[in-house]
C-alpha positions in Angstrom: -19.7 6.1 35.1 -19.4 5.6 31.4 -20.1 8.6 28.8 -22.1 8.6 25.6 -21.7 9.9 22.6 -24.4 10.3 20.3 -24.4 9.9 16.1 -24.8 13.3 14.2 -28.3 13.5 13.1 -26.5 14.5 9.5 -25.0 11.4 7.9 -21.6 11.8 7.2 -20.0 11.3 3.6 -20.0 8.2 2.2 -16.3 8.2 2.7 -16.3 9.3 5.9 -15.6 6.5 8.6 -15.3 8.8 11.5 -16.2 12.5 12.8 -14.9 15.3 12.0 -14.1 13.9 8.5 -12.4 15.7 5.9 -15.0 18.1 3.9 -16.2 16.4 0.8 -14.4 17.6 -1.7 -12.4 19.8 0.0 -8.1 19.6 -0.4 -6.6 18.7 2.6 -4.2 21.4 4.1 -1.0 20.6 3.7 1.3 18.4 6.0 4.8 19.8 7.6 7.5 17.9 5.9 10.0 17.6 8.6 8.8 13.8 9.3 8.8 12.4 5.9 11.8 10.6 6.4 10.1 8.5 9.6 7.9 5.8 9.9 5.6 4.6 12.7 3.2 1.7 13.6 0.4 1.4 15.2 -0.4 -1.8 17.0 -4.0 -1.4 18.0 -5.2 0.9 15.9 -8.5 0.8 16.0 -9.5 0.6 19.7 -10.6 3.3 22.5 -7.4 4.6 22.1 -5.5 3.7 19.0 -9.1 5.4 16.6 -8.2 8.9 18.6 -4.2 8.5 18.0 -4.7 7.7 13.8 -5.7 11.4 13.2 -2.9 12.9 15.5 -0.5 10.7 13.6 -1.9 11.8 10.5 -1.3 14.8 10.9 2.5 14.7 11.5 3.5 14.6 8.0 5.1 11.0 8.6 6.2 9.0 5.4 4.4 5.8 6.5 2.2 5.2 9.0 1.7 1.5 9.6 -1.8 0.3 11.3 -2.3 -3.3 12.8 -5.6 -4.2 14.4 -7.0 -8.1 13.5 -10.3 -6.8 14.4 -13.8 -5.5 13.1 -15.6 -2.7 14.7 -19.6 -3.2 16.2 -21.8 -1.4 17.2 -20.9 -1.4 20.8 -17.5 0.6 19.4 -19.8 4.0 18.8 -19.7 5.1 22.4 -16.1 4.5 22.8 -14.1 4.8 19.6 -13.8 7.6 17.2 -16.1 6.4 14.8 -19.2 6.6 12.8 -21.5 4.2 11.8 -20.4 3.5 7.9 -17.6 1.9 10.0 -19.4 -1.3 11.7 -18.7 -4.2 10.5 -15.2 -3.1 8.6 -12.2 -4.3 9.3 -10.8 -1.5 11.8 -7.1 -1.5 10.1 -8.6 -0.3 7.0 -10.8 2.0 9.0 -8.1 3.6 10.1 -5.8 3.6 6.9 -9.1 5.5 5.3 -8.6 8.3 7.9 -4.9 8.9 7.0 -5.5 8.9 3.2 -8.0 11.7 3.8 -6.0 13.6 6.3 -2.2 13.6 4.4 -2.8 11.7 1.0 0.8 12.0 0.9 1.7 9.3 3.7 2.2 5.6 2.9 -0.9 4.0 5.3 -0.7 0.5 5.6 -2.9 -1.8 7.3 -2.5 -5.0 8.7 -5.7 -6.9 9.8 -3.5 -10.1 11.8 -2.6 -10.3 15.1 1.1 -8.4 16.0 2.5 -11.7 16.8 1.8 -13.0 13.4 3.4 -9.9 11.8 7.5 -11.0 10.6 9.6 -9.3 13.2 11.3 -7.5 10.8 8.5 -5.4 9.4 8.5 -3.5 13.2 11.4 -2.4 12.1 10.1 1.5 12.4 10.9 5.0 13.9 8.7 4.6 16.8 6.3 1.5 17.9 3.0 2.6 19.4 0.8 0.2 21.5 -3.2 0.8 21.8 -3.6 -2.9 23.4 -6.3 -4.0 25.9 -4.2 -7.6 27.3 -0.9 -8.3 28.9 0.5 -10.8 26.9 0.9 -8.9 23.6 2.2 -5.6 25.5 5.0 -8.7 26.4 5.4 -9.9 23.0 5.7 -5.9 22.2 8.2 -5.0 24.8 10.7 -7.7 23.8 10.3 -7.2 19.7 11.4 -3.2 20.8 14.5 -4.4 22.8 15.1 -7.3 19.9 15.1 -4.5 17.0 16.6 -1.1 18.9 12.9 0.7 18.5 11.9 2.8 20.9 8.0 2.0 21.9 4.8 3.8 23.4 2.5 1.9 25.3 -0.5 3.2 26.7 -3.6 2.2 29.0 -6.8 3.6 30.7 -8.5 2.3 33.3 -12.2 4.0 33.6 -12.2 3.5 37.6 -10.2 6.7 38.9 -10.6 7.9 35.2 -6.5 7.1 34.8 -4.6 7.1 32.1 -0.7 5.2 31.6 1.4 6.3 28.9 5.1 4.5 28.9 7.9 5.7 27.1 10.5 2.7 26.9 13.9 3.4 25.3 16.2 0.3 24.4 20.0 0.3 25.7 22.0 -1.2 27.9 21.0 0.0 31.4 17.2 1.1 30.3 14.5 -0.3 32.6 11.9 -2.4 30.7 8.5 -2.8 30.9 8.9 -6.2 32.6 10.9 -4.2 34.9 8.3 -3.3 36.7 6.2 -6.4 36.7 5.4 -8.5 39.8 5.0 -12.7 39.7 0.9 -11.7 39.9 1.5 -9.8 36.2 2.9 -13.1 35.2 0.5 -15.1 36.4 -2.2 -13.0 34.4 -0.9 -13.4 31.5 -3.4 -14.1 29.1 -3.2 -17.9 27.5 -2.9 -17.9 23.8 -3.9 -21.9 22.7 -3.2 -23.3 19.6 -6.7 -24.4 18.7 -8.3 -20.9 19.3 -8.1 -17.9 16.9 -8.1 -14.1 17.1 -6.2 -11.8 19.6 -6.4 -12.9 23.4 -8.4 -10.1 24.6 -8.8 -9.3 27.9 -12.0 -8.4 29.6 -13.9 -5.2 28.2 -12.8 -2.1 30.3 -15.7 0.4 28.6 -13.8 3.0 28.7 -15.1 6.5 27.7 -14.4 7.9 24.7 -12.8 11.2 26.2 -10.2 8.7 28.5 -8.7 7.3 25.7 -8.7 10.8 23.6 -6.8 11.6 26.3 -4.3 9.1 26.5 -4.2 9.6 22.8 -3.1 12.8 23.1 -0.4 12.0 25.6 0.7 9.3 23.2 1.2 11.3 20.6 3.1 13.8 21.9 5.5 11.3 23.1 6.0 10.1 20.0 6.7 13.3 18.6 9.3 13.7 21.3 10.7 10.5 20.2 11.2 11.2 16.2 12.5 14.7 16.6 14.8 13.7 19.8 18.9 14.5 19.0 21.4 11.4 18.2 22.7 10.4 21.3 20.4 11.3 23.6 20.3 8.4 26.9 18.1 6.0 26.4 15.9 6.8 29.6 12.6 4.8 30.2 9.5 6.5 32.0 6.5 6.8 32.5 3.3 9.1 32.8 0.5 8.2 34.9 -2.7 10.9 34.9 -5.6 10.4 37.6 -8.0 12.7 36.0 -10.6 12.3 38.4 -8.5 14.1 41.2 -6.4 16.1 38.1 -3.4 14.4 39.6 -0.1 14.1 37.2 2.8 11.3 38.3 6.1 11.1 36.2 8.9 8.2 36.9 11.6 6.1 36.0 11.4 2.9 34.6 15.0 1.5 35.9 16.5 -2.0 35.1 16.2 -4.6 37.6 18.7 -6.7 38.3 15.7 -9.3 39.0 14.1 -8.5 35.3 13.0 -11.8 33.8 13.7 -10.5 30.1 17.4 -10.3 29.0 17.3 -6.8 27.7 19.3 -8.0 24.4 19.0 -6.0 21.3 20.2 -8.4 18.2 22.5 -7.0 15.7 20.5 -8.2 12.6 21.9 -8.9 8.9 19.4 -8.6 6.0 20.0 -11.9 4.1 18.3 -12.7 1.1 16.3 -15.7 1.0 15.8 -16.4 -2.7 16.1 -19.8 -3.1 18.5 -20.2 0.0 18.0 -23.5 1.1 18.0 -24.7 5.0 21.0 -26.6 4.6 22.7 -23.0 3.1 21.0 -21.1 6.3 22.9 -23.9 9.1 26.2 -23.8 7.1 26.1 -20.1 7.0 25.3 -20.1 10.8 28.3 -22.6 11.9 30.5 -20.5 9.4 30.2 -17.1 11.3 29.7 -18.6 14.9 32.2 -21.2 14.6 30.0 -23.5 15.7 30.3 -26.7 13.5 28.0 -28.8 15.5 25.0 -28.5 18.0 23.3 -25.8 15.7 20.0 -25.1 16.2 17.3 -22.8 14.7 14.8 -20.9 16.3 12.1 -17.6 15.5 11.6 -16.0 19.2 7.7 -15.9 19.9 6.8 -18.2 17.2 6.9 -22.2 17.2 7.4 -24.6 14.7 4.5 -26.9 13.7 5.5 -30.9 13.4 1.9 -32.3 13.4 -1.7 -31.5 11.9 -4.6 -32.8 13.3 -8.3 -32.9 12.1 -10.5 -32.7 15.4 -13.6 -34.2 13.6 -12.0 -38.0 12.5 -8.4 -37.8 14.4 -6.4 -38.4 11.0 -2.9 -36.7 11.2 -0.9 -35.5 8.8 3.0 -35.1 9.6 4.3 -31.2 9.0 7.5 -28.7 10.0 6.7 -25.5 9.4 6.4 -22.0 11.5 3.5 -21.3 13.2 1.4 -17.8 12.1 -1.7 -17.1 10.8 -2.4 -19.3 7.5 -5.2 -17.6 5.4 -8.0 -20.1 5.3 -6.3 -22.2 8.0 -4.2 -25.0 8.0 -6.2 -27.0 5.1 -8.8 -29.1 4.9 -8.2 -32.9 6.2 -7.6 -35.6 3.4 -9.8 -38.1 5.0 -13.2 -36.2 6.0 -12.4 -32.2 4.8 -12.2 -31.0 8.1 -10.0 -28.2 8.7 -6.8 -29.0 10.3 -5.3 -27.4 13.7 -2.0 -27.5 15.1 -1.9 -29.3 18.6 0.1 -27.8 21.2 2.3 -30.9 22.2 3.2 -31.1 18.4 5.1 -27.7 18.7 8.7 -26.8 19.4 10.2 -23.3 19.6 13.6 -24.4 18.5 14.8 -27.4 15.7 18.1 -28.8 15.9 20.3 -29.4 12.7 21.0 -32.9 13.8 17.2 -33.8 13.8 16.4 -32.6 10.5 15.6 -34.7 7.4 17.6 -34.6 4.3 14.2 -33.4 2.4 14.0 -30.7 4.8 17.8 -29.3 4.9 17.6 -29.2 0.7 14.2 -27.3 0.9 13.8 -23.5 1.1 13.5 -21.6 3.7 10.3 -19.8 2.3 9.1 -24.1 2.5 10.2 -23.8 5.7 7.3 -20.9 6.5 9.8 -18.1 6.9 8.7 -15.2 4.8 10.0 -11.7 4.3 10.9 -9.7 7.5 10.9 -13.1 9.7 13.7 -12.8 12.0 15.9 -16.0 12.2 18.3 -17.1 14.9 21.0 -19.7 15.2 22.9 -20.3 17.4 25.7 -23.4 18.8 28.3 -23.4 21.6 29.9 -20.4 20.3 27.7 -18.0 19.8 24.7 -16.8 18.4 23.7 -14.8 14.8 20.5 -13.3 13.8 19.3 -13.1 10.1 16.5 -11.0 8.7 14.6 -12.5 5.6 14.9 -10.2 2.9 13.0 -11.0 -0.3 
């Protein structure tokens, strides 16, 4: 059974994107300052449940609130999301940033319209990470950046049959359980399949959920976030998670513990900011073998990302020879020299590691910015001796 709700027969301010807004010109009440000092993000923060969290987080008094969402609300989004009809057809990260400026004017809103994965590493980098995502294989991508970086996440779900309602608190450390931890081979083999040729977020099928559902699991959310940014130094980095059956107003809390088994390593990198003006790749490897030891057999990788070796132009076949990280390039790849086409990256032409011996003298005394790693991009070489990890810094 799905629930409906219906548009105001008042229009809202033209400023308003969603209901209640702020009072036109009215000053907004002020925010407690005890979270200034903390930032957040938002990964899906425009969807059943990520439009209901925005206003909780707003209203936290946090110094930045960072909002990722690649999409752009429709009309379908009325009856689930917390929005009103100025918002279809904007992008919903900017939706969302709009609803923080009018609720603490104070807090630094940022919004991201790209996919997570396309986002450098680095800039996750946050008090707590919150998840509002509807497929598997980014809540993967997600778990591992939060062990990576030493950021505690909050992931949360709904599922309209049974009216439940997941919410996972996952704490990085040594013996913390994982969200993998508690994945079978059939989560696996669901994983949604992300191909180089396609674009936008790989969304799984629509689940329809009600609006009040993912208030709720907004609600839940936020408190354990909350929980999270005022929690003491040196509490134990315990893992858990909350699962709500409203329809039978049934409440289950429990462990997440490590498995033994766990496909994912659990590792969290120790990461040194290096700046990356005009640091050249050659400068990178030689700084690599230096601190590892390692004077051979280095290689270079960016977890989750691959590095691009070939363009191709799917209208006349003409190829173009590349090396370059993968991510979302505004306006794509370019257009093909031959017939204009726009180019795509082939999957075979990919590799998710280069080795120092197989590069080119052109490409060791370029940059690394030539090399398509930008600000926040985590970097990490390693050889027979070890392993370091460099963020980019500008």
């Amino acid at each position: 059974m799905s629930a409906t709700i219906h548009a105001p027969s008042q229009a809202p301010p033209a400023r308003a994107q969603v209901g209640p807004a702020a009072a036109a010109g009215a000053s907004p009440a002020p925010r407690p300052a005890r979270l200034r000092d903390h930032a957040v993000m938002l990964v899906g923060a425009g969807g059943n449940i990520g439009s209901h969290l925005v206003p909780h987080l707003a209203r936290m008094g946090l110094g930045r609130i960072v909002l990722c969402d690649p999409d752009t609300y429709g009309a379908e989004n009325l009856t689930t999301q917390a929005i009103g009809p100025p918002a279809i057809g904007q992008p919903k990260a900017q939706v969302q940033r709009e609803v923080v400026t009018q609720l603490d004017p104070e807090a630094d809103a940022v919004a991201i319209g790209r996919l997570v994965q396309d986002v450098p590493r680095g800039q996750l980098r946050v008090g707590v990470l919150l998840a509002c995502v509807d497929n598997r294989a980014t809540r993967l991508y997600l778990n591992q950046t939060a062990f990576r970086l030493g950021v505690p996440w909050v992931d949360a779900a709904v599922e309209p049959d049974g009216l439940l309602v997941r919410v996972s608190v996952v704490k990085p450390g040594p013996s913390a359980g994982c969200l993998e931890c508690a994945w079978s081979d059939r989560d696996y083999a669901l994983l949604e399949q992300q191909h180089p040729c396609q674009h936008g977020s790989p969304h799984a099928a629509r689940t329809n959920a009600p609006a009040p559902l993912g208030a709720l699991a907004a609600a839940l959310q936020a408190i354990e976030c909350r929980k999270l940014l005022e929690a003491q130094a040196g509490e134990p980095a315990q893992s858990r998670q909350i699962l709500l059956a409203a329809s039978t107003h049934k409440l289950y809390v429990s462990h997440l513990l490590r498995r033994p088994e766990c496909r994912f390593d659990h590792e969290t990198w120790s990461l040194e900011r290096l700046p990356a003006h005009q640091l050249s790749v050659a400068a990178l490897l030689d700084r690599a073998a230096r601190q590892t030891g390692s004077n051979s057999d280095i290689s270079l990788r960016v977890e989750g990302r691959p590095f691009v070796r070939r363009l191709v132009c799917p209208a006349c076949s003409h190829h173009e020879r590349t090396l370059r990280l993968a991510a979302h390039v505004p306006g794509g790849w370019g257009p093909c020299g031959k017939c204009g086409t726009p180019l795509t990256a082939p999957g075979f032409d990919m590799s998710d590691r280069l080795a120092a011996s197989e590069l080119p003298p052109s490409l060791l005394a370029a940059t690394v910015q030539q090399l398509g790693l930008h600000e926040g991009d985590v970097v990490s070489l390693s050889g027979p001796r070890g392993q370091v990890h460099y963020q980019i810094e500008a």
